[in-house]
C-alpha positions as CSV (number, residue, x, y, z in Angstrom):
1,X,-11.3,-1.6,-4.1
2,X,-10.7,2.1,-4.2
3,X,-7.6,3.4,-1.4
4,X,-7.0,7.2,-0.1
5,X,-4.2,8.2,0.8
6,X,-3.3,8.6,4.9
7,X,-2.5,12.6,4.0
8,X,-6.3,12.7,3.7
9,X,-7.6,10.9,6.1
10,X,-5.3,12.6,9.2
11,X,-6.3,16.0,7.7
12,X,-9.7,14.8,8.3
13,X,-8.7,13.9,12.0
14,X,-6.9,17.3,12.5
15,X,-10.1,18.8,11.6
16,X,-12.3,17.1,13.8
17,X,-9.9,17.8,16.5
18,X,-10.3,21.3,15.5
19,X,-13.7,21.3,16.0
20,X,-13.7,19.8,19.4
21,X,-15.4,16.5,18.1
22,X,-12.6,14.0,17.1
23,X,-12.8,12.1,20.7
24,X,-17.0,11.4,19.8
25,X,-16.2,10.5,16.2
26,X,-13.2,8.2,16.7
27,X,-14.9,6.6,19.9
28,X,-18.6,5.1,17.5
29,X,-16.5,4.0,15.1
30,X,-15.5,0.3,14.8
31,X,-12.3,-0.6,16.4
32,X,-10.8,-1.5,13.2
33,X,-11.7,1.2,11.5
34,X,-10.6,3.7,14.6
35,X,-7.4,1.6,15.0
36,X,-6.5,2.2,11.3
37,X,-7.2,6.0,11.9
38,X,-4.9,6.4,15.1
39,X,-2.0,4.8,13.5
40,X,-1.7,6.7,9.6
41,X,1.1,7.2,7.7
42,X,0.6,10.0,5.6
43,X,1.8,8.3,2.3
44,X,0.0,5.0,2.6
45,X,-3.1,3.7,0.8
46,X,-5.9,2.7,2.8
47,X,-9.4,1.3,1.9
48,X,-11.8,4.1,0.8
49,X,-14.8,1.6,1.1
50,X,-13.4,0.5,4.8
51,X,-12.1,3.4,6.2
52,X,-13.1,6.6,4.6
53,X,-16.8,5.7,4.3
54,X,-17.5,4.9,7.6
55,X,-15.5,8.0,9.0
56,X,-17.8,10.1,6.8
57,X,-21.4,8.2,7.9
58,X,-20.5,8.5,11.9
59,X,-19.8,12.3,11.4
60,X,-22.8,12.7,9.3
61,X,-25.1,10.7,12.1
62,X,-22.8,12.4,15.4
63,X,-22.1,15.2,14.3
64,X,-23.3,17.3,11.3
65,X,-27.0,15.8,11.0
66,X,-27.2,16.6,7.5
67,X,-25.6,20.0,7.3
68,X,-23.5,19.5,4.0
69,X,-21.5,22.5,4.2
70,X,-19.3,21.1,7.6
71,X,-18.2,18.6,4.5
72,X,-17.4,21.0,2.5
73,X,-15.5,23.1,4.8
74,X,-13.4,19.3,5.9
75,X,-12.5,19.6,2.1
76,X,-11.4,22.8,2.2
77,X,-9.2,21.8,5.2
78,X,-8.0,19.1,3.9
79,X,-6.8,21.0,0.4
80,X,-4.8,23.3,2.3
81,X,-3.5,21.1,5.0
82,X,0.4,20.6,4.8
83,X,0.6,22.7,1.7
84,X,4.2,23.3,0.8
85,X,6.2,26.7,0.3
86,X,6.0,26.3,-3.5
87,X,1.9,25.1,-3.8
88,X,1.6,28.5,-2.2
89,X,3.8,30.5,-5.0
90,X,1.6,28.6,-7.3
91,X,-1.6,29.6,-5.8
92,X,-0.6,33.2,-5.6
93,X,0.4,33.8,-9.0
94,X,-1.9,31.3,-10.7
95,X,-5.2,31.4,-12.3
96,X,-8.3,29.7,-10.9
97,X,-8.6,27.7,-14.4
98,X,-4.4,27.1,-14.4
99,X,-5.4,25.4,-10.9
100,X,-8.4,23.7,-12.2
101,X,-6.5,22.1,-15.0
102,X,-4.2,20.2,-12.1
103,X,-7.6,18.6,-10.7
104,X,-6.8,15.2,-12.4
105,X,-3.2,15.3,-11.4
106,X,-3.9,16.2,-7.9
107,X,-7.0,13.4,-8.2
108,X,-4.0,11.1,-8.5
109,X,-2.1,12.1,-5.5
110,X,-4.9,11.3,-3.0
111,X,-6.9,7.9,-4.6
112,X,-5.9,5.5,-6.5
113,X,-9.1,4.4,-8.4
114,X,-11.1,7.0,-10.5
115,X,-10.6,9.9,-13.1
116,X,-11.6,13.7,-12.8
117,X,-11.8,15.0,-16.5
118,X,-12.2,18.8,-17.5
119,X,-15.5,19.0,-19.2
120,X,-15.9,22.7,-19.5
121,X,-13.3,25.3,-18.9
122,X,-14.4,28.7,-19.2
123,X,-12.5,31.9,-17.6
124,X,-14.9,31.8,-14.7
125,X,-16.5,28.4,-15.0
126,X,-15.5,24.8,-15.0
127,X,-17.8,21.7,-15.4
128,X,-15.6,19.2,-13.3
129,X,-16.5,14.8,-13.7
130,X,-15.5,12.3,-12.0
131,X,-15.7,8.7,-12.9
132,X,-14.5,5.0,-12.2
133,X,-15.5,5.4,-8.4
134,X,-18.1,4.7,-6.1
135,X,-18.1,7.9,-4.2
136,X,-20.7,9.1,-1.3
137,X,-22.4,12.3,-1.2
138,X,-20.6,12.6,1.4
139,X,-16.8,12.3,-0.3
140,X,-18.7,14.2,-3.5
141,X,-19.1,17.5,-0.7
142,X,-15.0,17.0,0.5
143,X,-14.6,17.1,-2.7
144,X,-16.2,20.2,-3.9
145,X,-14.5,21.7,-0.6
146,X,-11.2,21.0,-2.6
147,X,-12.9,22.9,-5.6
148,X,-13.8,26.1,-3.6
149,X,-10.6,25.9,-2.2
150,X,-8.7,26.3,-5.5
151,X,-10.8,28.8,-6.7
152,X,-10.7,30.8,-3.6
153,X,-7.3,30.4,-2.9
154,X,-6.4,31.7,-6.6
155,X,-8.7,35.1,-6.4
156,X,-12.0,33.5,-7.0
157,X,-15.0,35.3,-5.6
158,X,-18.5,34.6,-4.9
159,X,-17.8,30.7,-5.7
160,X,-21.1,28.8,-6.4
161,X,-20.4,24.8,-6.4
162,X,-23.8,23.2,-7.9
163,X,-23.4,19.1,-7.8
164,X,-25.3,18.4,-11.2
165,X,-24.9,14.4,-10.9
166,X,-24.2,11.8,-7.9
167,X,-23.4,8.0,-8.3
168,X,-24.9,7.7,-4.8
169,X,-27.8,9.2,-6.3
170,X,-27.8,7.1,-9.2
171,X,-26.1,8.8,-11.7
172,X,-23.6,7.3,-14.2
173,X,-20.8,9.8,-13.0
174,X,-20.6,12.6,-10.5
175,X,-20.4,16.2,-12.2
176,X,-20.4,19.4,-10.5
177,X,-20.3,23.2,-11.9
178,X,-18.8,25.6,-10.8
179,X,-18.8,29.4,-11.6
180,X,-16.8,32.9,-10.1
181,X,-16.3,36.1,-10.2
């Protein structure tokens, strides 16, 4: 069973607070599931399937109704959320593909089941996989939020994130492109 790590997961509840809809979320979830979220520890592991998954459906059903981009902008969130002195140093004298290169490490840092490899790394293009987990579209659009993020963060304009492959969907992996200016 794949686990996320707490950092995650609270940055997710900041960011629901942020947008005003954290009380609505956390109160149609399942009380084991909202207990779980009201007592994290940033450093624990905690079921992706159990916790993480169900967070993500209620806010698709209560809240966003589809519109991807809310996901995406949780991601982004949640990649800059408690970033330390010395991640921002990196960021501001880093490249976007230096920063892309880290994906895997930083993979690492937040689950503990899966692998993002480097497929293509180009100067202002990366094909980015990820495999060994059982991801939602929903995860796969937090995800590509962290992408953008990088990018951005690192001098990256006019970002375009296309998801190329879902395991939701079917697909043996999930894959997204990426290009910038």
């Amino acid at each position: 069973m794949a686990k996320i790590r707490g950092i995650s997961l609270i940055a997710d509840l900041e960011y629901l607070q942020k947008k005003g809809v954290a009380n609505k979320v956390l109160g149609n979830l399942d009380e084991k599931v909202k207990v779980v979220l009201q007592n994290l520890i940033p450093h624990e592991w905690h079921s992706y399937e159990e916790i993480a998954r169900p967070l993500y459906r209620i806010i698709d059903t209560l809240v966003t109704k589809g519109n991807e981009r809310f996901f995406i902008d949780m991601g982004k969130f949640e990649a800059m959320y408690g970033k330390k002195w010395y991640l921002k140093l990196f960021f501001k004298f880093a490249s976007s593909a230096m920063i892309i290169k880290k994906f895997p490490a930083l993979w690492n840092i937040y689950f503990d089941t899966g692998k993002i490899d480097i497929v293509k790394l180009e100067k202002k293009s990366a094909t980015i996989r990820l495999t060994g987990i059982e991801t939602t579209h929903l995860t796969d659009l937090v995800i590509e939020g962290w992408g953008e993020y990088a990018v951005e963060k690192t001098g990256g304009k006019n970002i375009k994130v296309a998801q190329t492959k879902c395991r939701e969907r079917g697909d043996e992996c999930t894959e997204w492109e990426m290009e910038w200016k």
